[in-house]
C-alpha positions in Angstrom: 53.1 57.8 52.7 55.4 60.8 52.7 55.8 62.0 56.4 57.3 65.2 58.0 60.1 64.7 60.7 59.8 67.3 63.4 62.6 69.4 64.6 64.1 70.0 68.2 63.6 73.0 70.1 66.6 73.7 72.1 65.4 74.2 75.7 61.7 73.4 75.8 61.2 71.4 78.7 57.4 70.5 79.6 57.1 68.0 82.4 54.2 65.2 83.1 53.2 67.0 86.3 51.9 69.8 84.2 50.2 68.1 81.8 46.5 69.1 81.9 44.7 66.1 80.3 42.3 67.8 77.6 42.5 70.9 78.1 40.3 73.5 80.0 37.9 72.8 76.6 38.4 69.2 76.6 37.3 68.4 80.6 34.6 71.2 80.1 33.2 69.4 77.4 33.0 66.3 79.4 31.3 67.8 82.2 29.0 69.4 79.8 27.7 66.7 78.2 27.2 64.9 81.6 25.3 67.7 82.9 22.8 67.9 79.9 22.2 63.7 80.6 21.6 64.0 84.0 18.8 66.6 83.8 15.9 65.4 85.6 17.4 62.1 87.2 18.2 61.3 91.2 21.5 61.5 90.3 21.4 65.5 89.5 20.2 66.1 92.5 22.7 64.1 94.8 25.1 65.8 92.5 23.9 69.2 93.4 23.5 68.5 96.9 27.9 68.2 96.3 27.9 70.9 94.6 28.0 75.2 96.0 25.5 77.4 94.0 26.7 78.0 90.5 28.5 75.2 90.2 27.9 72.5 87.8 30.0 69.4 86.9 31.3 71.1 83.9 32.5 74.4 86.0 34.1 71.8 88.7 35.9 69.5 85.8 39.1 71.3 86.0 39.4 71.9 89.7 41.9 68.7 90.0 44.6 70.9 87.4 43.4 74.0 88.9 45.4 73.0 92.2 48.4 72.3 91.0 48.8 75.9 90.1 47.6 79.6 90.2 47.1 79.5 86.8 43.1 79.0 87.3 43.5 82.2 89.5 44.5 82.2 93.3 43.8 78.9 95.1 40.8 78.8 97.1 41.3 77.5 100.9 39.3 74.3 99.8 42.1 74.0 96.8 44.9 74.1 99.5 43.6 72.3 101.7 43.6 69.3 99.5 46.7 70.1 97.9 48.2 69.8 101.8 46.7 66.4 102.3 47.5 64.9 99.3 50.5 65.9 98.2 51.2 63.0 95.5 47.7 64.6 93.9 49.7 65.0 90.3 50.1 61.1 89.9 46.4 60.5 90.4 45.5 61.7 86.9 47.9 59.3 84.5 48.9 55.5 84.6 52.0 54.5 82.6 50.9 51.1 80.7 52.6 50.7 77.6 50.7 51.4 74.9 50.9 48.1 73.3 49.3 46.1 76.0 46.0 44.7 76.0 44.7 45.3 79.7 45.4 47.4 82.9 46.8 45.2 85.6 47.2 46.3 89.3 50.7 46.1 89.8 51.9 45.7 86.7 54.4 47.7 84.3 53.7 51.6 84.3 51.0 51.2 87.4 51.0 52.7 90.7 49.2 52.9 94.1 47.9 56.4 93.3 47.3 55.9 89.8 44.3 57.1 87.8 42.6 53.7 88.1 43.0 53.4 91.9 42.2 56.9 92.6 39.1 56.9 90.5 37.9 53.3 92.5 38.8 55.5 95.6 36.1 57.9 94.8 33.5 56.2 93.6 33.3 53.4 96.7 33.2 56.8 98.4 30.4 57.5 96.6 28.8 54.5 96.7 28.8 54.9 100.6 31.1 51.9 100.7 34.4 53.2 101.6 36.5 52.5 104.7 40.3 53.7 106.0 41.9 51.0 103.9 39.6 51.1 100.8 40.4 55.2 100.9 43.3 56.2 102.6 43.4 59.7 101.4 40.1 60.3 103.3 38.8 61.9 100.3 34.7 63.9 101.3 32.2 63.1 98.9 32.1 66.5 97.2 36.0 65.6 96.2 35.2 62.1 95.3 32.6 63.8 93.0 35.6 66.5 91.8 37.7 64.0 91.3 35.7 61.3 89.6 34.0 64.2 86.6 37.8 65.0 86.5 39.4 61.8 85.8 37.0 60.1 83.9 38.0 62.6 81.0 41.7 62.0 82.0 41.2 58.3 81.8 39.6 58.3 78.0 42.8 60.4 76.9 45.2 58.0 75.3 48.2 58.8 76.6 47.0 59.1 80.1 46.8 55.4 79.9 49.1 54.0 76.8 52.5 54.8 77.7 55.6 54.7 74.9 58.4 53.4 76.2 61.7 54.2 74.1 65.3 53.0 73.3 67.8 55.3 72.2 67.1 54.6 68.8 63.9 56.1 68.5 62.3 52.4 68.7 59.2 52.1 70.8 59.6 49.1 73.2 57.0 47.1 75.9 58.4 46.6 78.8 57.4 42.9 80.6 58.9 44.1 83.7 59.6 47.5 85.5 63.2 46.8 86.0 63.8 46.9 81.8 62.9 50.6 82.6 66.7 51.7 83.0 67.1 55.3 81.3 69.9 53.7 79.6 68.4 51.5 76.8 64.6 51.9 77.9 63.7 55.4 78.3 59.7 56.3 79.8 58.5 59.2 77.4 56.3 60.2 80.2 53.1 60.4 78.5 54.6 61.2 75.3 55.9 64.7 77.1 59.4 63.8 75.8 58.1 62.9 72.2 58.1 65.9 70.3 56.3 67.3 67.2 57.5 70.1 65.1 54.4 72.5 65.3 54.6 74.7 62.0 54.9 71.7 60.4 51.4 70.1 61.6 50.0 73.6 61.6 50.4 73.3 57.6 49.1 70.0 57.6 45.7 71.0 59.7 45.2 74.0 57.6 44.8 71.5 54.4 42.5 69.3 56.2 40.7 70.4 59.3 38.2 73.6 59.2 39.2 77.2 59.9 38.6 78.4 63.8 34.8 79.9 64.0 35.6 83.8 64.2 36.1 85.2 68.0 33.1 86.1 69.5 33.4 90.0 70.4 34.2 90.3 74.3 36.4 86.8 74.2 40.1 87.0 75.8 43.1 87.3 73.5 44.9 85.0 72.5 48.2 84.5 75.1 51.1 86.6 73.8 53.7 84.0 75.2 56.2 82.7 72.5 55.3 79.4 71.0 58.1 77.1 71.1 58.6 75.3 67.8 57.9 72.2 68.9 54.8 70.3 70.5 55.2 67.5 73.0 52.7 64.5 71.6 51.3 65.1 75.0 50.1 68.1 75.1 48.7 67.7 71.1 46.6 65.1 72.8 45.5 67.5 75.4 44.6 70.4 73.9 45.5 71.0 70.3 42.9 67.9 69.1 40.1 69.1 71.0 40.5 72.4 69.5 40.3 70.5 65.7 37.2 68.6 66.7 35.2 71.4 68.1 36.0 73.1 64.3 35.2 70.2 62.6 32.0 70.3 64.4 31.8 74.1 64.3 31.3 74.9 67.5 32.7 77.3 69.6 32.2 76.0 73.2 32.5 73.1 75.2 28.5 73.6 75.9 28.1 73.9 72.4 30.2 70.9 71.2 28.0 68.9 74.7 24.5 69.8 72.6 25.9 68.9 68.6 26.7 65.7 70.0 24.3 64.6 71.8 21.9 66.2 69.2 23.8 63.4 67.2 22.9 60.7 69.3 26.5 58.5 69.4 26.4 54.7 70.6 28.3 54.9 73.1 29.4 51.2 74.6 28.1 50.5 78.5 29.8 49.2 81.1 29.5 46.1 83.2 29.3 44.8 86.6 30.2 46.8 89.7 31.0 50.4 89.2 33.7 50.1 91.0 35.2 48.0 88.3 34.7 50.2 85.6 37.9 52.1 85.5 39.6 49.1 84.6 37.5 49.1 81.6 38.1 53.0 80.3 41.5 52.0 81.0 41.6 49.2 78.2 39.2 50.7 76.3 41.7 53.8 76.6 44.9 51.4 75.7 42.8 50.9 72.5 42.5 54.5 71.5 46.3 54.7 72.6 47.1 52.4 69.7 45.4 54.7 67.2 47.1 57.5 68.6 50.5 56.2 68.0 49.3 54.2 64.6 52.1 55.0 62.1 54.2 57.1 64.1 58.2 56.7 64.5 60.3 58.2 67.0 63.8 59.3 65.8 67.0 58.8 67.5 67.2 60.1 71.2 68.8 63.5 71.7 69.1 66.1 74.9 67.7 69.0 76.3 68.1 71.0 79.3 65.3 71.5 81.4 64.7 75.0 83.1 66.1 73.5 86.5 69.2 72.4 84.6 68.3 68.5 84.6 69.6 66.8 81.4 67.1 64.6 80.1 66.4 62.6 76.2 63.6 63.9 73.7 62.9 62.2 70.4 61.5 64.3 67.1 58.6 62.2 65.6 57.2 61.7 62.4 53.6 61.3 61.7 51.3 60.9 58.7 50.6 63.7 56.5 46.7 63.0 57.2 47.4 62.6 61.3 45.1 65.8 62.2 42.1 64.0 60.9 42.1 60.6 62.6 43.3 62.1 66.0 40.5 64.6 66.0 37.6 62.1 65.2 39.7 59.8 68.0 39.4 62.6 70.2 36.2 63.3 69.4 35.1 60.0 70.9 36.7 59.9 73.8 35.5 62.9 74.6 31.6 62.2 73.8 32.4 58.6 75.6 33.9 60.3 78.7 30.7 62.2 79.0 28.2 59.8 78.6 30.5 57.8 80.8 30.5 60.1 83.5 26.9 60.4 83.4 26.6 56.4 83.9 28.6 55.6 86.7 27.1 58.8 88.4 23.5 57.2 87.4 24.9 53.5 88.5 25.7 55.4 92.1 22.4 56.9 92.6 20.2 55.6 90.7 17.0 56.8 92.6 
């Protein structure tokens, strides 16, 4: 299959910590579809007993980015408050596993303390009324173990929130059996695929031939943002943003409320989980690994070069090649994860209260 090898863009830097998993859109959509499942059960109302008027689980789903910024608007005292007692709250949306494994493993390669699979076990033993000072040591409330949990349960069902590439210097992707092989000499982390770069005129061309036209703007809606595109796309933020946007047009719809309805109108089969709910984020997280391996089916990483971050820092970026077709398969993959994060989120708040 012919492929297109991106180019560098000299001084793009884009860091993990920035990284908003989804997209406003994407964690909208989430909440959105978990909002039009819970309609009439016990667990709306404990959820809106969390909630302040006019909020709803999709409006809250981006709170957790929303702090790590102003670019939401100003922060709220609420916001900065929890930005002041937790100030490690960046790492509780990712894990690191490489994307070749099997399973999520406490302790093991790419996993942390604070990861997204120990933070969303936090909240929901909060939740489930079960929590202690050892069990949640960031003494998260209720309403934020609600926050967090419509939050990262979109988070978790984005590949490369879980399935990590690890990379040599030759553009070869590599798992890792220990965290010491992780020496940013041979083995580099790509952070989330942050540091794996797409050329973006180049899969602009190749969307245009395959995935639908954007639905004309609705008279009223914001501009577009004037800022200058860099020419190139970290995988990362393709994953976040840019494939939600191709499976909302190749559903035609416009909004996340709208994309919630057609697919639920659609009625998916979504897989259940099992046992404790408290287990169940190590299940989106292999489940997650999964989708990761479809994300990075048939795509090669060419030899390491540098860039110079805005701070000055001096770090390795490699141009990737992808299938000419990519922008189909990542938009049905996206697609659902997105529908299974909803109807996910729905569960484990139904498994909580469920009268």
């Amino acid at each position: 299959m012919h492929k297109l090898l991106s180019v560098l863009a000299l001084g793009a830097a884009f860091a993990s910590g920035n990284a908003l998993a989804w997209g406003n859109d994407g964690h909208r959509a989430v909440g959105a579809i978990a909002d039009q499942l819970l309609k009439g059960s016990a667990a709306q109302a404990k959820v809106a007993a969390l909630l302040l008027p006019g909020e709803s689980l999709e409006k809250i789903a981006n709170w957790p980015d929303c702090v790590k910024g102003t670019y939401c608007g100003p922060q709220s005292p609420e916001m900065l408050t929890y930005v002041a007692a937790n100030p490690k709250h960046g790492e509780y949306h990712y894990t690191n596993v490489p994307f070749q494994n099997a399973h999520y493993h406490d302790h093991g390669v790419g996993t942390a303390d604070d990861d997204i699979v120990q933070t969303l076990k936090q909240a929901i033993l909060v939740l489930q009324g079960k929590a202690d000072a050892a069990s949640n040591p960031h003494g998260f409330s209720q309403r934020q173990a609600l926050i967090l949990i419509t939050h990262l349960v979109g988070d978790i069902h984005q590949p490369l929130h879980v399935g990590n590439a690890f990379v040599g210097n030759d553009g070869q992707f590599f798992a890792p059996a220990t965290q010491a092989q992780i020496d940013d000499v041979a083995i580099f982390n790509a952070r989330g695929g942050n540091d794996l770069l797409l050329d973006d005129a180049h899969m602009t061309a190749l969307s245009d031939a395959v995935i639908p036209a954007p639905l004309p703007v609705e008279a009223g809606a914001k501009p577009a943002s004037a800022y200058p595109k860099s020419p190139t796309k970290p995988l990362h933020s393709y994953w976040d943003t840019t494939v939600v946007d191709y499976a909302m047009r190749r559903l035609s719809t416009r909004t996340p409320r709208q994309f919630a309805s057609t697919v639920i109108a659609s009625a998916p089969v979504v897989n259940g989980n099992s046992g404790d709910p408290v287990t169940w984020p190590y299940q989106w997280a292999d489940a997650s690994l999964a989708a990761s391996k479809i994300a990075f089916a048939d795509v090669v990483a060419g030899p390491a070069t540098q860039q110079t971050s805005r701070k000055g820092d001096v770090y390795n970026v490699w141009a990737l090649t992808v299938p000419d077709n990519y922008p189909v398969p990542s938009s049905a993959l996206a697609k659902q994860q997105l529908t299974e994060a909803g109807y996910r989120l729905a569960a484990v708040l139904q498994a909580i209260w469920p009268q």
